[in-house]
VOBA-1610 file (N, C-alpha, C; in pm, whole numbers, padded with zeros to 5 digits, always signed):
BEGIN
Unk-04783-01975+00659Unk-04678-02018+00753Unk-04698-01945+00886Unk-04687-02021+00947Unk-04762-01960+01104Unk-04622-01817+01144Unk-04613-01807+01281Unk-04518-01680+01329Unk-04401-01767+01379Unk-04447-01874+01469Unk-04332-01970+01566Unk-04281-02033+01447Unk-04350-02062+01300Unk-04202-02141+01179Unk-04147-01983+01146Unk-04224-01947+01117Unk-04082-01769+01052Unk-04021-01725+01141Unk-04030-01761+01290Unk-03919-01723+01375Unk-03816-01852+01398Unk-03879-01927+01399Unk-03762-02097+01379Unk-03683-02079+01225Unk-03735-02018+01137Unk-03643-02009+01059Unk-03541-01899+01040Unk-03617-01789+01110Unk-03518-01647+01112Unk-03394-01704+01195Unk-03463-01792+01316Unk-03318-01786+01401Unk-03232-01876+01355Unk-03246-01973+01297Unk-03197-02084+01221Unk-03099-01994+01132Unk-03154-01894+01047Unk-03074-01863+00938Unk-03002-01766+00998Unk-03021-01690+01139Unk-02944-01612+01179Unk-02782-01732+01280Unk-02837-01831+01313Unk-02721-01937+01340Unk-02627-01945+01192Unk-02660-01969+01101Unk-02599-02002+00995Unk-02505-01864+00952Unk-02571-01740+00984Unk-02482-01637+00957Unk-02367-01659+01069Unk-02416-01677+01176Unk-02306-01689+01290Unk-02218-01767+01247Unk-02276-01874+01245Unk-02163-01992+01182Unk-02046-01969+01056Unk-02129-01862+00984Unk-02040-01859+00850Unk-01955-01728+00912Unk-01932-01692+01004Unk-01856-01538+01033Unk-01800-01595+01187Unk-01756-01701+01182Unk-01704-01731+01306Unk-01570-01675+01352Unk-01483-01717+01498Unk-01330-01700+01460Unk-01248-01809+01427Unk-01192-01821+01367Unk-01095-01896+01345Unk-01051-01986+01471Unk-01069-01938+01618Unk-00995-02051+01706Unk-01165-02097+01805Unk-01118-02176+01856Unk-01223-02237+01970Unk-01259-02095+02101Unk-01374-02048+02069Unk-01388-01962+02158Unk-01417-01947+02301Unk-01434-02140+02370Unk-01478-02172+02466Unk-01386-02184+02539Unk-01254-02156+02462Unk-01095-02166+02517Unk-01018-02032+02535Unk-01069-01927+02511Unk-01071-01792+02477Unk-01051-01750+02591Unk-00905-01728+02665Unk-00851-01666+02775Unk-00810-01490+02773Unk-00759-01463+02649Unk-00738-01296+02666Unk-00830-01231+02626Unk-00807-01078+02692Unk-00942-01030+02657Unk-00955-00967+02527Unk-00835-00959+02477Unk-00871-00941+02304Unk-00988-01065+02226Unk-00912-01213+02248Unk-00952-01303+02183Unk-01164-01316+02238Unk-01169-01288+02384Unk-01300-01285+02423Unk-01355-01142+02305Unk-01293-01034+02302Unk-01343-00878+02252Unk-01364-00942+02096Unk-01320-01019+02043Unk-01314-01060+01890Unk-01454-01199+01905Unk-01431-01246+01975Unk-01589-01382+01988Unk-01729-01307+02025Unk-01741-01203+02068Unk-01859-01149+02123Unk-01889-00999+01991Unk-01789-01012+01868Unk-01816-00870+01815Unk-01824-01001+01667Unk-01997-00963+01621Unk-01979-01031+01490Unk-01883-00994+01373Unk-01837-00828+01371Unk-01773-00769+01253Unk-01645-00836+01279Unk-01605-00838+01425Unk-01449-00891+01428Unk-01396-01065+01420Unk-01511-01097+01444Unk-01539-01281+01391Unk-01551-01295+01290Unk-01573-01183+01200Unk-01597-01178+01086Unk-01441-01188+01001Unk-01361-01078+01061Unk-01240-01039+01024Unk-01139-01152+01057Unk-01180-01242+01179Unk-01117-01331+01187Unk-01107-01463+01116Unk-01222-01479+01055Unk-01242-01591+00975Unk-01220-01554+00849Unk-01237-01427+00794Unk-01179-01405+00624Unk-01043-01420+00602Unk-01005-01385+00730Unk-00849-01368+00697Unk-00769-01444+00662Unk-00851-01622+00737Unk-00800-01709+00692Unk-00769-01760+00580Unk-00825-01729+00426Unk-00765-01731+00318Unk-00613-01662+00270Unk-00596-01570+00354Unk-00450-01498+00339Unk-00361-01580+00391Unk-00411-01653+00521Unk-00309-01733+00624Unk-00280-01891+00544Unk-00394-01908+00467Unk-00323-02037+00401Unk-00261-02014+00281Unk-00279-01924+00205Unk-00175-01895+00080Unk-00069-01858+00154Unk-00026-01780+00221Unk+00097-01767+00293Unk+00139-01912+00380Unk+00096-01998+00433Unk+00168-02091+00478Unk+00193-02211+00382Unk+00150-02176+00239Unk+00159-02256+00164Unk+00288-02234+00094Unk+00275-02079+00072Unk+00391-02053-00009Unk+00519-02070+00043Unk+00526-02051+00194Unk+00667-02051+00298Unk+00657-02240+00347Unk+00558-02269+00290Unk+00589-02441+00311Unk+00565-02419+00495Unk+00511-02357+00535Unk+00453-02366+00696Unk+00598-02339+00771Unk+00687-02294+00714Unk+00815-02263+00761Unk+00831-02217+00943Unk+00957-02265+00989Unk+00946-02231+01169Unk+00949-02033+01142Unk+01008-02022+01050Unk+01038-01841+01037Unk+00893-01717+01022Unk+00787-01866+00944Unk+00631-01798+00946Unk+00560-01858+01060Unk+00563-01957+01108Unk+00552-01973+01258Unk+00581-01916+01363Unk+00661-01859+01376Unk+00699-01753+01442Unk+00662-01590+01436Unk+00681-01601+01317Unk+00583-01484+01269Unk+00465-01410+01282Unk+00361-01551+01290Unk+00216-01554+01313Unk+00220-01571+01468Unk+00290-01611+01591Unk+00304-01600+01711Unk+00353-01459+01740Unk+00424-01382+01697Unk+00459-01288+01696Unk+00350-01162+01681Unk+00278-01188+01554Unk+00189-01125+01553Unk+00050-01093+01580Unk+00008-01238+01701Unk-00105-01236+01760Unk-00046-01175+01894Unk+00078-01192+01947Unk+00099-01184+02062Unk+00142-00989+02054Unk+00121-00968+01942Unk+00105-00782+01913Unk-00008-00728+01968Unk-00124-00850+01912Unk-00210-00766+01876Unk-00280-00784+02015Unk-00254-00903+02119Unk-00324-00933+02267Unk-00264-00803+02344Unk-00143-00793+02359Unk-00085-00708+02357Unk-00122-00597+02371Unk-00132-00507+02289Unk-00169-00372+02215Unk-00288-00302+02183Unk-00338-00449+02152Unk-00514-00381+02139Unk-00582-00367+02254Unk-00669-00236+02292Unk-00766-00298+02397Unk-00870-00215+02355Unk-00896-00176+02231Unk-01038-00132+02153Unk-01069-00210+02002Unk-01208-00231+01979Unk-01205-00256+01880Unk-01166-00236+01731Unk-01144-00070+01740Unk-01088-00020+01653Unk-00944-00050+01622Unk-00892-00078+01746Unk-00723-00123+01706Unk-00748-00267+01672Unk-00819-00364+01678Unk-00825-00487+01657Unk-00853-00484+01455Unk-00951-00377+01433Unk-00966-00421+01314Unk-00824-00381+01242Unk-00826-00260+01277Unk-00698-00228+01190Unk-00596-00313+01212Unk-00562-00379+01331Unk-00506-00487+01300Unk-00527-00603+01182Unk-00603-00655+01206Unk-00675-00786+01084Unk-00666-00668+00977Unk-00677-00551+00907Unk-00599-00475+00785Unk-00492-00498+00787Unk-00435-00485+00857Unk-00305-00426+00846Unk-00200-00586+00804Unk-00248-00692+00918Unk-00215-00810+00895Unk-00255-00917+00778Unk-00355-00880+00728Unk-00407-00914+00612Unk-00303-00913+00470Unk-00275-00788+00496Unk-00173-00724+00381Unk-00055-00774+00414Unk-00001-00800+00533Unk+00144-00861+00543Unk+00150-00985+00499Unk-00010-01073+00525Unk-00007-01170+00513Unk-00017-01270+00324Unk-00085-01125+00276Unk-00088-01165+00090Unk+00088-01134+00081Unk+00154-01029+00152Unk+00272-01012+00077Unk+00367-01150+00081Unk+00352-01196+00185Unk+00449-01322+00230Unk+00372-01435+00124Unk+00253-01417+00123Unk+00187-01478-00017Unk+00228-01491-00136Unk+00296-01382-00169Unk+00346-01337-00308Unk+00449-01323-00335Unk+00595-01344-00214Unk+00671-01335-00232Unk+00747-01468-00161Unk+00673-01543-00062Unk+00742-01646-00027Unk+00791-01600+00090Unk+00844-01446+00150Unk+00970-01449+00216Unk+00879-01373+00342Unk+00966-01445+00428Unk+00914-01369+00587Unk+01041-01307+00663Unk+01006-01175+00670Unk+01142-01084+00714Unk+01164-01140+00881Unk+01317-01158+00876Unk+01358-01200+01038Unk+01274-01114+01157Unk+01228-01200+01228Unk+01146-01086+01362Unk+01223-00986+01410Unk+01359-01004+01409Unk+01405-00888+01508Unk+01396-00758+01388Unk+01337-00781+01258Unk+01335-00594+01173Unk+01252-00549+01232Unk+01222-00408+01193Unk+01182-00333+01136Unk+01140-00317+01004Unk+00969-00356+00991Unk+00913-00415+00891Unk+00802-00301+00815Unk+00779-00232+00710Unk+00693-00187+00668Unk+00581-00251+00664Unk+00506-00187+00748Unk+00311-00260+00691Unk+00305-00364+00802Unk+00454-00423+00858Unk+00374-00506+01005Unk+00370-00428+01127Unk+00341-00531+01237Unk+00312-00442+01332Unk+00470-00496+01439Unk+00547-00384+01505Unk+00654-00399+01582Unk+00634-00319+01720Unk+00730-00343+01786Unk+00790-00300+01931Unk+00937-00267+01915Unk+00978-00133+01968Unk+01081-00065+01913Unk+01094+00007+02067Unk+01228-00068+02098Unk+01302+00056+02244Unk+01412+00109+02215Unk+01352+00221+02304Unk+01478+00315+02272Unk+01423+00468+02316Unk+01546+00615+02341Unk+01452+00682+02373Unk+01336+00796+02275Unk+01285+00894+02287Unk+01211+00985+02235Unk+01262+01162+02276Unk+01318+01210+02163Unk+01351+01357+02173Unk+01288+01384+02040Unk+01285+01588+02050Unk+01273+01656+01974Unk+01331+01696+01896Unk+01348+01695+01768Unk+01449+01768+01691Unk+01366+01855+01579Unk+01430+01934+01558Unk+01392+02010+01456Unk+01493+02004+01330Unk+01374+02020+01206Unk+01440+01974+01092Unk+01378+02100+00969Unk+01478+02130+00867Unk+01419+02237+00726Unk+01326+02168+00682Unk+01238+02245+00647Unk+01090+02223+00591Unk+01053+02286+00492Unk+00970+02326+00437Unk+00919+02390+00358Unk+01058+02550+00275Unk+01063+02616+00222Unk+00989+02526+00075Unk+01124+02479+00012Unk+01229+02486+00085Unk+01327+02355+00034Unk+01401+02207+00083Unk+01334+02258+00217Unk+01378+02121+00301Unk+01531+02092+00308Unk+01603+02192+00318Unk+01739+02220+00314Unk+01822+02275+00394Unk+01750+02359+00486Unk+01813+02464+00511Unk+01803+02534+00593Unk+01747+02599+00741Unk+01655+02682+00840Unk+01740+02809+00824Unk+01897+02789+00796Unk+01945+02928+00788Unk+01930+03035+00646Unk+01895+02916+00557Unk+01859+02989+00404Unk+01714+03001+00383Unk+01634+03013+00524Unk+01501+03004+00483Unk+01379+02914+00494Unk+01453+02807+00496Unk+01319+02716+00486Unk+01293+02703+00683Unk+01135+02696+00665Unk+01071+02654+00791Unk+01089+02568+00875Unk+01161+02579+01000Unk+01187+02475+01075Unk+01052+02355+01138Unk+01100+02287+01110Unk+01003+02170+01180Unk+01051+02070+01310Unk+00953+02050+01408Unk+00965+02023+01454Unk+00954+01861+01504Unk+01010+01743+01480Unk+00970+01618+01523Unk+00967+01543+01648Unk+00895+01406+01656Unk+00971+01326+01730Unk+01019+01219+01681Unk+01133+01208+01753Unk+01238+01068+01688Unk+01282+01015+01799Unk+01272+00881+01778Unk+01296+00753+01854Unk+01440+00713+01804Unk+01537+00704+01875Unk+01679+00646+01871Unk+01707+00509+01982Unk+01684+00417+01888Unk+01755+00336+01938Unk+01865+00272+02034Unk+01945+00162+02077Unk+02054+00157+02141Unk+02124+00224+02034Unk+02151+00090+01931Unk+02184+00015+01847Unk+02079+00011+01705Unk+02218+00024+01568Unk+02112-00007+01446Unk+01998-00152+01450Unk+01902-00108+01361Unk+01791-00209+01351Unk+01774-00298+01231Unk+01798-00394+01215Unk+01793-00433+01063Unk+01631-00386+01044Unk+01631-00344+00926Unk+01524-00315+00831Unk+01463-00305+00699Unk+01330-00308+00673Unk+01288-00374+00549Unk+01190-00233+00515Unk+01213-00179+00383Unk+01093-00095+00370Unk+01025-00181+00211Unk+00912-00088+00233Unk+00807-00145+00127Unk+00799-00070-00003Unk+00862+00083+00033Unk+00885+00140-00053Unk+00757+00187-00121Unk+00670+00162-00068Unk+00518+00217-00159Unk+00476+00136-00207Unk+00503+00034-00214Unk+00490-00105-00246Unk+00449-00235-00188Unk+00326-00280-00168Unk+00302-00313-00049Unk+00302-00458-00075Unk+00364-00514-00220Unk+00378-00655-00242Unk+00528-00649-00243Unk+00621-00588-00187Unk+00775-00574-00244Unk+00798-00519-00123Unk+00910-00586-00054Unk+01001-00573+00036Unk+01178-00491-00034Unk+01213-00445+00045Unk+01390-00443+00028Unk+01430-00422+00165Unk+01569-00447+00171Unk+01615-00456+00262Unk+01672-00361+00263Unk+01701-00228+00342Unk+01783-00092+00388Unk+01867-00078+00480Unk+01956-00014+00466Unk+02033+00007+00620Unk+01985+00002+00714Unk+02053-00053+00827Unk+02055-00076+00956Unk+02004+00067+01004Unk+01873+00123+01116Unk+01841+00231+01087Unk+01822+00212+01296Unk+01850+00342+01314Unk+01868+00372+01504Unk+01790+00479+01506Unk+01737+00538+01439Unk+01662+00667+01460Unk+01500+00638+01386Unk+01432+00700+01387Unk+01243+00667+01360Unk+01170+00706+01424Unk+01094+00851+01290Unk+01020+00968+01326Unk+00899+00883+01353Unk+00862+00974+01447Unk+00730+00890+01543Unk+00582+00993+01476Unk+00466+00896+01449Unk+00342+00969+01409Unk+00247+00930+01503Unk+00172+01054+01589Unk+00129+01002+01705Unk+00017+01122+01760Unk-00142+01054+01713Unk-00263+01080+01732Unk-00278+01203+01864Unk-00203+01178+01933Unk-00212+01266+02041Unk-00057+01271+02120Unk+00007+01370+02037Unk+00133+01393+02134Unk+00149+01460+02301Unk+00031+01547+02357Unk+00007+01595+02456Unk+00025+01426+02592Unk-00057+01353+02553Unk-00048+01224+02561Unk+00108+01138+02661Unk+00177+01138+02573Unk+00305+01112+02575Unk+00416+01188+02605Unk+00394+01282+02588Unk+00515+01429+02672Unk+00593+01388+02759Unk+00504+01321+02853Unk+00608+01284+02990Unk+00724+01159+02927Unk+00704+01109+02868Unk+00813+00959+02811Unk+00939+01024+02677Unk+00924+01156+02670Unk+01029+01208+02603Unk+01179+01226+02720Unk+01294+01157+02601Unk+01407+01171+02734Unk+01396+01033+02785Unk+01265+00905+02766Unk+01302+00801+02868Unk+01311+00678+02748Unk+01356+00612+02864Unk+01393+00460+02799Unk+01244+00407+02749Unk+01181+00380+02640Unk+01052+00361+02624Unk+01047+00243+02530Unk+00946+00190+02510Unk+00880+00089+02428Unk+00776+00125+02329Unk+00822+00154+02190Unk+00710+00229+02106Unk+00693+00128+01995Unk+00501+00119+02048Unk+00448-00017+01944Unk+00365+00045+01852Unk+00389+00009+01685Unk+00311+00038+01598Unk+00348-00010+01460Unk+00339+00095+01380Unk+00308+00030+01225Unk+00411+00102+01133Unk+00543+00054+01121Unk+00607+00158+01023Unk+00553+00185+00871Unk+00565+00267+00827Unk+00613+00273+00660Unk+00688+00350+00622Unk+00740+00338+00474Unk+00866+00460+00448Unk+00838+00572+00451Unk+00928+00635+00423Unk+00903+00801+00418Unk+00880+00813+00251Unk+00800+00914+00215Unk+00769+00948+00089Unk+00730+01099+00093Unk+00766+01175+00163Unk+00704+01347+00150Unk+00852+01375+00222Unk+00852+01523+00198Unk+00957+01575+00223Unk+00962+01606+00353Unk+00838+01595+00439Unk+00791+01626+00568Unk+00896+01479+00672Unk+00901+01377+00565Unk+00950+01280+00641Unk+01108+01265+00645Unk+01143+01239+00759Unk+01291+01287+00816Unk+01392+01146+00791Unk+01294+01021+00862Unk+01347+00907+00847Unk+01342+00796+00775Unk+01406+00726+00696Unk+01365+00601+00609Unk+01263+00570+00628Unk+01245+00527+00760Unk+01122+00450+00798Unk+01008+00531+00918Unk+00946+00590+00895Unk+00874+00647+00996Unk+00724+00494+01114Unk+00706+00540+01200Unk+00608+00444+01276Unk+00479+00512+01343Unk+00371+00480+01309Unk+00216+00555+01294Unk+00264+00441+01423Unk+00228+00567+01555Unk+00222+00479+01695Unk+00059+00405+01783Unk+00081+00337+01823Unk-00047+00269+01855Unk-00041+00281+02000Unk+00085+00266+02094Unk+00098+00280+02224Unk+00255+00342+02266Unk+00290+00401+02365Unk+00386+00444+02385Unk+00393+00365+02566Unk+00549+00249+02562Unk+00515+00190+02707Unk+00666+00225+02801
//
């Protein structure tokens, strides 16, 4: 077999990989620069087209409902939004993946305005410090235990909310919650937006260690 057929066929079969790892939308229509950052990265064309098996068991199970319609607008318009590295894009397609088997498995799509474990939200309100007992009874700073120091996001107003509980196929619904300890890669970062009216976008889940102050804590992605 000569060199010009084993390269007509390499590239041939390298089209066919392309083809099979595409994105999900028309990329020649591809206006934001997320949706361009996802057509030009094979791993994230990649992520975009697997995912689509999650997106049709979930629109199957909610019967294509206006409440998961909304949902899925909601949650691209997070991720145009919010992302502007690849790394936040994948963990997006994770993160949405998993919201998307749960609504799979349970049928139910939590109202947009919660506070959702495992999806991705936008939460205003401001950012102070508080300190809270820590170690080794989490009770107490005057009997001993180690004060800790957080940040917490307070709301106007309560938030309806849903935790997962550790549970990442199982929703419940919890009190209305105005306060939510913030987890955040680089607090030096953000200093100046403590005290202000802010916009904090990311990923809640419950609290499960004694370290955690609030029902629902939020692993932050941007502070606006």
């Amino acid at each position: 077999m000569s060199k010009l057929v084993k390269y007509g066929f390499g590239l041939m079969y390298l089209g066919l990989s392309f083809a099979a790892h595409s994105a999900n939308f028309d990329c020649s229509k591809a206006t934001q620069k997320v949706e361009k950052m996802i057509c030009s990265d094979i791993e994230l064309s990649a992520m975009d087209s697997d995912i689509y098996s999650a997106y049709s068991y979930a629109r199957s199970a909610t019967g294509n409902s206006k409440a998961f319609k909304e949902n899925g607008l909601m949650a691209v318009k997070w991720r145009n939004q919010n992302c502007s590295t690849s790394k936040c894009i994948r963990e997006w397609y994770r993160d949405r993946e998993y919201e998307l088997l749960r609504i799979a498995e349970t049928g139910f799509v939590p109202p947009t305005n919660c506070v959702v474990s495992d999806s991705h939200v936008s939460v205003k309100g401001r950012i102070s410090r508080k300190v809270f007992p820590g170690p080794p009874n989490y009770t107490d700073i005057s009997e001993g235990d180690e004060p800790l120091t957080y940040w917490i996001l307070k709301t106007e107003k309560p938030l309806c909310a849903y935790s997962s509980e550790m549970v990442p196929n199982y929703l419940k619904r919890i009190s209305p919650q105005n306060e939510f300890q913030l987890v955040i890669s680089d607090y030096e970062k953000y200093r100046n937006k403590l005290g202000r009216l802010v916009t904090v976008n990311g990923v809640p889940y419950p609290s499960h260690t004694g370290y955690h102050q609030t029902p629902l804590l939020i692993t932050v992605t941007n502070i606006e």
